[in-house]
C-alpha positions as CSV (number, residue, x, y, z in Angstrom):
1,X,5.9,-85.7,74.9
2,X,6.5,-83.7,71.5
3,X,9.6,-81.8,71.4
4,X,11.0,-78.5,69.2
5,X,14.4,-78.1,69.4
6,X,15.6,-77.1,72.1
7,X,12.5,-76.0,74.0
8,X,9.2,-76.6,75.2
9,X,6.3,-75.9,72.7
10,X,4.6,-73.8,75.1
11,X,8.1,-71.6,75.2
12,X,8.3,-71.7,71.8
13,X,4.6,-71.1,71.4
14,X,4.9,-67.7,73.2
15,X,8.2,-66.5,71.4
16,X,6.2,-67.3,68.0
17,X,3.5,-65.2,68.8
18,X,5.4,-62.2,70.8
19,X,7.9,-62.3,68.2
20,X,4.7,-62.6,65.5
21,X,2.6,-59.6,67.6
22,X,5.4,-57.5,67.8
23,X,6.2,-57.3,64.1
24,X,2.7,-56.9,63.0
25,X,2.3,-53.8,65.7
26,X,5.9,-52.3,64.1
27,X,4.1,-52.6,60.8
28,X,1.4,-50.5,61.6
29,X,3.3,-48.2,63.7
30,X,5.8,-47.7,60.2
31,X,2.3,-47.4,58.3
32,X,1.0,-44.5,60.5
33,X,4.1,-42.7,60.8
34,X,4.9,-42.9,57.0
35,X,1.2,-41.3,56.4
36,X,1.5,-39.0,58.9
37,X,4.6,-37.9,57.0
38,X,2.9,-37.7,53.7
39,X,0.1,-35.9,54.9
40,X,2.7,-33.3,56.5
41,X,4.5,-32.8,53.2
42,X,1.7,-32.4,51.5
43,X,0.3,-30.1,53.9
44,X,3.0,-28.0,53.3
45,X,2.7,-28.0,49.7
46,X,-0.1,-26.5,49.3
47,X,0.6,-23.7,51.9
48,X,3.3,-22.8,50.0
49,X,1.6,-22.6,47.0
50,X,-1.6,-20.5,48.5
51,X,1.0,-18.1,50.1
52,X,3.3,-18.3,46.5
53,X,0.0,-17.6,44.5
54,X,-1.0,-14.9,46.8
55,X,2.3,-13.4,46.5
56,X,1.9,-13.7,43.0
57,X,-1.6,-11.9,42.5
58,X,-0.3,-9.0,44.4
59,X,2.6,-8.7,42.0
60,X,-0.2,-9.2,39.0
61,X,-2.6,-7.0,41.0
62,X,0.2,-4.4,41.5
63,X,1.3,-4.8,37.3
64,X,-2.4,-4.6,36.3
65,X,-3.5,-1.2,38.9
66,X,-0.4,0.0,36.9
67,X,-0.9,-0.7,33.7
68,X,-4.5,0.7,33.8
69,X,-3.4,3.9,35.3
70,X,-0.6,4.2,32.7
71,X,-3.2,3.9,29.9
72,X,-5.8,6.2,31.8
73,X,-3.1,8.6,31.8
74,X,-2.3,7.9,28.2
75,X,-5.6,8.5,27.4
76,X,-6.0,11.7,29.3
77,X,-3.4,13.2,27.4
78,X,-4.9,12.2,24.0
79,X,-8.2,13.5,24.9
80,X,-6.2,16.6,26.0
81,X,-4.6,17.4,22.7
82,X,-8.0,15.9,20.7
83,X,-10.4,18.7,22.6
84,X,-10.5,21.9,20.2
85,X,-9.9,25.3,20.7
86,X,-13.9,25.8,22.7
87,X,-13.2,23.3,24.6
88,X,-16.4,21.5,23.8
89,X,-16.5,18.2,21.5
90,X,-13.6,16.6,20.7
91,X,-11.9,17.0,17.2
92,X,-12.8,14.5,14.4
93,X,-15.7,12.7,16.2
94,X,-18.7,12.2,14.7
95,X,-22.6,12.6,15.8
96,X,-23.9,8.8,16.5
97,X,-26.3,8.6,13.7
98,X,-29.9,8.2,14.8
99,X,-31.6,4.9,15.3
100,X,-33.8,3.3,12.5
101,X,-37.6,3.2,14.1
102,X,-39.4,1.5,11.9
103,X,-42.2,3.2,9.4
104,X,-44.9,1.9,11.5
105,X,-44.0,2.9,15.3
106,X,-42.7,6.3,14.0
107,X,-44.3,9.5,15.2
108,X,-46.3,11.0,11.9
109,X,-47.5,14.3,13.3
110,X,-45.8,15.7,10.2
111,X,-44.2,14.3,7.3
112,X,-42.1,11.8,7.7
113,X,-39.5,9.0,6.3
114,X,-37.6,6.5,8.0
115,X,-35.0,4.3,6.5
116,X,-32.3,2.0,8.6
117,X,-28.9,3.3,7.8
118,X,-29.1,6.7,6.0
119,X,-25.9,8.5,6.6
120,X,-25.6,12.6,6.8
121,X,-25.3,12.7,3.1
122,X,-28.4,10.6,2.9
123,X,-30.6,12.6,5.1
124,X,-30.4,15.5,2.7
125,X,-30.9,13.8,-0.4
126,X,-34.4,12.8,1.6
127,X,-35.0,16.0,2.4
128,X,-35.5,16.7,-1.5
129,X,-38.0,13.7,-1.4
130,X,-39.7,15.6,1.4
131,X,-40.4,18.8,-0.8
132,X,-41.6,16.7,-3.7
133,X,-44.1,14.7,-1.3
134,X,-45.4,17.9,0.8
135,X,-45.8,19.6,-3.0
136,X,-48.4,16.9,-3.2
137,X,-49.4,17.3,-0.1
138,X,-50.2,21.0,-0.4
139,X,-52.5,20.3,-3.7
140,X,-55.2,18.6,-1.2
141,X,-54.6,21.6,1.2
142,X,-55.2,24.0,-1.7
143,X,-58.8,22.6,-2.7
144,X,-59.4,22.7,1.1
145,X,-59.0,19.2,1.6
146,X,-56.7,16.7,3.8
147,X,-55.2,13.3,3.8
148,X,-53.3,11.0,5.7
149,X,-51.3,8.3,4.4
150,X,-48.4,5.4,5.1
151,X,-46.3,3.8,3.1
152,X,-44.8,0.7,4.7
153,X,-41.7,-1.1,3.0
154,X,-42.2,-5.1,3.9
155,X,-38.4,-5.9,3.8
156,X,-36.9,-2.8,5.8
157,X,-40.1,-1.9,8.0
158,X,-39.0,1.7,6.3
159,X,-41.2,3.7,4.7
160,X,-43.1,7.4,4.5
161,X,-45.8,8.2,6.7
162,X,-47.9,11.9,7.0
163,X,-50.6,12.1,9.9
164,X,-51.2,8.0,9.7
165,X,-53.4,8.9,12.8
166,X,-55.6,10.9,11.7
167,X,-59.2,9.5,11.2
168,X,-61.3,8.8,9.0
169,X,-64.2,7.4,7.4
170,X,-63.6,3.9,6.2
171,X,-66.1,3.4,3.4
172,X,-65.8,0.4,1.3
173,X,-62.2,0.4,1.8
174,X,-62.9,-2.0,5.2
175,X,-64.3,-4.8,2.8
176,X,-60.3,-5.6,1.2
177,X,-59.4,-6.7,5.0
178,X,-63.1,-8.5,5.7
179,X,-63.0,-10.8,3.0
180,X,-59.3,-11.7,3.7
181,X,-59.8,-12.4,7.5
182,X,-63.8,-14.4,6.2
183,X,-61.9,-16.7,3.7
184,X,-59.1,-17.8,6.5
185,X,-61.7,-18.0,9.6
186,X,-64.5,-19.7,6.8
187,X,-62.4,-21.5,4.1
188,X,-66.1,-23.1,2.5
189,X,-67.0,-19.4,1.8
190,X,-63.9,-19.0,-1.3
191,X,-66.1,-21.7,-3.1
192,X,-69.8,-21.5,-1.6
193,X,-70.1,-17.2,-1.7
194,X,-67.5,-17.3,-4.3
195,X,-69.9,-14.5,-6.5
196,X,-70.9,-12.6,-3.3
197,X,-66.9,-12.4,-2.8
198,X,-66.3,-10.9,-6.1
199,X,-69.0,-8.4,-6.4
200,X,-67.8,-7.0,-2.5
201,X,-64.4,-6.8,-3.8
202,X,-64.1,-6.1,-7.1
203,X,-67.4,-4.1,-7.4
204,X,-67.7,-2.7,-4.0
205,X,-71.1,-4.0,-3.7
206,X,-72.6,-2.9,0.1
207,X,-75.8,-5.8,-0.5
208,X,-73.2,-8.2,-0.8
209,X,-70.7,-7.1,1.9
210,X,-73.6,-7.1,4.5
211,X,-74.6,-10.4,3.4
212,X,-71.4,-11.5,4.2
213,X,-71.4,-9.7,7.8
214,X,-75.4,-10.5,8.4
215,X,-74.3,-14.3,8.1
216,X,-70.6,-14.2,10.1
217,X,-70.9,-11.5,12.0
218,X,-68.1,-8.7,12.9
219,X,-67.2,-10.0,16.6
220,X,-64.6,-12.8,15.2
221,X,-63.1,-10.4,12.6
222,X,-62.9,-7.7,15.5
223,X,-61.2,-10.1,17.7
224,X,-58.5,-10.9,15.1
225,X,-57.6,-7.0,14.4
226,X,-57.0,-6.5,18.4
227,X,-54.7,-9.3,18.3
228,X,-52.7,-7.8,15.7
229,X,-52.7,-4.8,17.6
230,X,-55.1,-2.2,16.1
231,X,-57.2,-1.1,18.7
232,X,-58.9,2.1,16.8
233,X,-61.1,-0.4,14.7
234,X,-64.1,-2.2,15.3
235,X,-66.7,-3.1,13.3
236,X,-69.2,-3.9,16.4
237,X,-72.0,-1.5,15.7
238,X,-70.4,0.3,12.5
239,X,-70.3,-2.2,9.4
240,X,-68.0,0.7,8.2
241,X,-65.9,2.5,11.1
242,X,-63.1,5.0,11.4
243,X,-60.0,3.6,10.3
244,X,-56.4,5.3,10.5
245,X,-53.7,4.9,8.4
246,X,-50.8,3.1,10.6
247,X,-53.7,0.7,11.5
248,X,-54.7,0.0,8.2
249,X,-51.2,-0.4,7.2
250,X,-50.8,-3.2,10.0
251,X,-54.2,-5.0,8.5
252,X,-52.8,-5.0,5.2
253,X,-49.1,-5.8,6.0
254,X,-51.1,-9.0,7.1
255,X,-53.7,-8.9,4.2
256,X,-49.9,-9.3,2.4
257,X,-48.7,-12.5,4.5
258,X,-52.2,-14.6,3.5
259,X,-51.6,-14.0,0.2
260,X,-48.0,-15.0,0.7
261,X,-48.5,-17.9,2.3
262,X,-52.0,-19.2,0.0
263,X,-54.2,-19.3,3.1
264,X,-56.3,-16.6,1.0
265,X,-56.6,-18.7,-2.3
266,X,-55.0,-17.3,-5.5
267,X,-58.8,-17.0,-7.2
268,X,-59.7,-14.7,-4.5
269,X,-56.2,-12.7,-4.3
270,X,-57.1,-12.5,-7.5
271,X,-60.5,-10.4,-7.4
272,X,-58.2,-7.5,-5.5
273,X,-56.5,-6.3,-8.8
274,X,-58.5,-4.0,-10.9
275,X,-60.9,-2.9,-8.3
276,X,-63.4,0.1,-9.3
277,X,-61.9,3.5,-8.9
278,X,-58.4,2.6,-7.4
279,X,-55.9,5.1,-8.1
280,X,-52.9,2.5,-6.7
281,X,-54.3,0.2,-9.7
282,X,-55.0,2.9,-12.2
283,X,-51.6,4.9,-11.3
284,X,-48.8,1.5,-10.4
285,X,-50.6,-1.3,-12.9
286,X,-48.4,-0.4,-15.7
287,X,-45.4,-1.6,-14.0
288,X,-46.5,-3.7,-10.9
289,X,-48.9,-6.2,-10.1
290,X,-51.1,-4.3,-7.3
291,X,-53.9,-5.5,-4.7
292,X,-55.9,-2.8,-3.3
293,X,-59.6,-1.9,-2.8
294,X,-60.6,1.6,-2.7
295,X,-63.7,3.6,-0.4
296,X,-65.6,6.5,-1.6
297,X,-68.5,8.3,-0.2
298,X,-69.9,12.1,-1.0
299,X,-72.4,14.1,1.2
300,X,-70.3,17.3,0.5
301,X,-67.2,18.4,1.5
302,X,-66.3,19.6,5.3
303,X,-69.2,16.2,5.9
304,X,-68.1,13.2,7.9
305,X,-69.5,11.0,5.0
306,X,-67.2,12.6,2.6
307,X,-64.2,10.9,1.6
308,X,-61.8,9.2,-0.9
309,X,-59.5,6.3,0.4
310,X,-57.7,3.8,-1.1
311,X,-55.4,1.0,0.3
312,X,-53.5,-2.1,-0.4
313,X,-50.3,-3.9,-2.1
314,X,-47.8,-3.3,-4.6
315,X,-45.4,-6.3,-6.1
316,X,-42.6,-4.4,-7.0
317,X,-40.4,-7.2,-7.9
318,X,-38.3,-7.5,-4.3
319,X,-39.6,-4.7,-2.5
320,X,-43.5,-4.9,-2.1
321,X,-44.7,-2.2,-0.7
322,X,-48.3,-1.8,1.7
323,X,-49.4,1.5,1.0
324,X,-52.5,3.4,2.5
325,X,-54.1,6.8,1.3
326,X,-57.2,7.8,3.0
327,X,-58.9,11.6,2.3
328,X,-61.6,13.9,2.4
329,X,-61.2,14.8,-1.3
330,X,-64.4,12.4,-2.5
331,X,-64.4,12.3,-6.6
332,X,-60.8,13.7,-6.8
333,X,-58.9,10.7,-7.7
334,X,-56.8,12.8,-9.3
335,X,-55.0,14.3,-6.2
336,X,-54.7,10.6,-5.3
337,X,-53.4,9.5,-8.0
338,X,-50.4,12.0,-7.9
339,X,-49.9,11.4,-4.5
340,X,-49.3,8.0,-5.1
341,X,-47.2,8.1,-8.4
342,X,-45.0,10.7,-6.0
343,X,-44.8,8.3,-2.9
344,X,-43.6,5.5,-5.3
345,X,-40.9,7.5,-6.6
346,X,-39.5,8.5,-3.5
347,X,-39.7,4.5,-2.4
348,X,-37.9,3.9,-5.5
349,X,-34.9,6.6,-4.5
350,X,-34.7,5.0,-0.9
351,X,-34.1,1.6,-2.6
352,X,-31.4,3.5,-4.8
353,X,-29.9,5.0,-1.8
354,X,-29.7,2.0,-0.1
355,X,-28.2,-0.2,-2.9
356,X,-25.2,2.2,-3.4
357,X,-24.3,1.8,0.4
């Protein structure tokens, strides 16, 4: 028989393993208890610091309620001593100036100018343009006749504006926005009609001009002016319709970008300076490059089919302008031509007034 020491194996077997048992339970007991402590501890960390941080947002709560009504209070006592003697507006505070609305979204019942940032002292230095522009105004009235106009700065969206609502009687002055739009939704035409182009524009030939409709219609060019918005024209059933000026100002602002951007070709931007009887070309030539096509038609005055408009774009170095003038006064290009010369001096002293600023 095998022997241990001093006792059996199976004695020394089962002290081993209770020996062996017990330790490994002690272990785990140690194990739980020291987590169980841990946990506790760390338990009460955090309760102390919710209740600490509570404790601590009422005191903040309690510094900021009184901080705000210190400076309300403050505050009530400034306003107290700012109020003047009526009782009304408080001393030294300005009127909020007005907000800038843009030339083209501006009511034009009566004369008008709009210009983003004009101060007090501004607004009556415009008043002086607005006596110089209703003097020209009042030379139409005086013959018995009436006009409507817009002038629309591209850079600012400023400009001058005088019943741009009002109807009228296109004429030939539909034909500068036609060909514009035909040349874009038609690029063959710039080369293949190229003559029947230049005797509509620069001749203001009506065989031509219907040629051009007969063959691509009105419904596409239609289409295009309702998608930028101008919902008083059409030329479906009137190859010559009413046109106002705020619309017209929107077909030429865009008239402006195709020639910007060469999706009208430069040979056919081209045939839009020096159109017959255009008193934008005649007056602004001399010192500006200027696109425009005029409309004239005479059946006698106080007739529908009696007027004298004019329309289009003037390069003046930085600030191009899109300006329209549309009339009753047929033959009088002189009345337009003075209205025009005005309108671009009173663009000029907005550009002056807004350069000193």
């Amino acid at each position: 028989m095998d022997t241990y020491g001093s006792g059996s194996h199976k004695q020394k077997k089962e002290k081993y393993q209770n020996r062996t048992y017990g330790g490994r339970f002690g272990k785990i007991v140690r194990i739980v208890l020291f987590s169980c402590a841990g946990f506790l501890i760390l338990l009460l960390v955090a309760v102390s610091a919710v209740f600490g941080e509570e404790r601590m947002k009422e005191t903040e709560e309690g510094y900021l309620l009184g901080a705000v009504g210190n400076m309300e209070d403050a505050l009530g006592e400034i306003s107290s001593e700012a109020v003047d003697s009526t009782g009304g507006t408080p001393a030294g505070q300005q009127e909020e100036e007005s907000l800038f609305v843009p030339i083209l979204e501006a009511d034009s019942t009566e004369l008008t100018i709009t210009w983003e940032g004009l101060s007090e002292e501004d607004l009556s230095e415009t008043e002086v343009l607005k006596t110089e522009i209703q003097s020209a105004i009042d030379a139409f009235s005086a013959e018995g006749y009436s006009t409507g106009f817009l002038l629309y700065d591209i850079n600012t969206e400023g400009g001058i504006s005088y019943r741009a609502d009002e109807s009228y009687y296109s004429a030939s002055t539909i034909k500068g926005p036609y060909v514009a739009w035909l040349v874009q939704a038609y690029p063959q035409t710039a080369d293949r009609l190229y003559d029947t182009i230049e005797n509509t524009i620069a001749w203001s030939s009506n065989d031509d001009y219907e040629m051009l409709i007969s063959t691509y219609g009105s419904s596409e060019f239609d289409s295009w002016i309702a998608g930028l918005g101008c919902k008083n024209i059409a030329l479906s059933g009137e190859w010559y319709p009413d046109i106002n000026a705020r619309d017209f100002a929107v077909l030429w602002n865009f008239v402006y970008d195709s020639f910007l951007s060469g999706s009208v070709p430069d040979y056919i931007r081209d045939l839009y300076t020096g159109t017959l009887e255009s008193a934008i070309y005649e007056t602004l030539s001399p010192w500006y490059t200027v696109y425009s096509k005029t409309g004239w038609i005479g059946e006698g005055l106080g007739t529908y089919y009696n007027v004298q408009n004019d329309a289009g774009i003037v390069m003046k170095g930085d600030d191009p302008y899109v300006i329209v003038v549309l009339s009753d006064a047929y033959g009088r290009t002189d009345l337009l031509d003075h209205l025009v010369a005005v309108l671009d001096s009173a663009h000029t002293s907005l550009l002056n007034i807004e350069s000193t600023e």
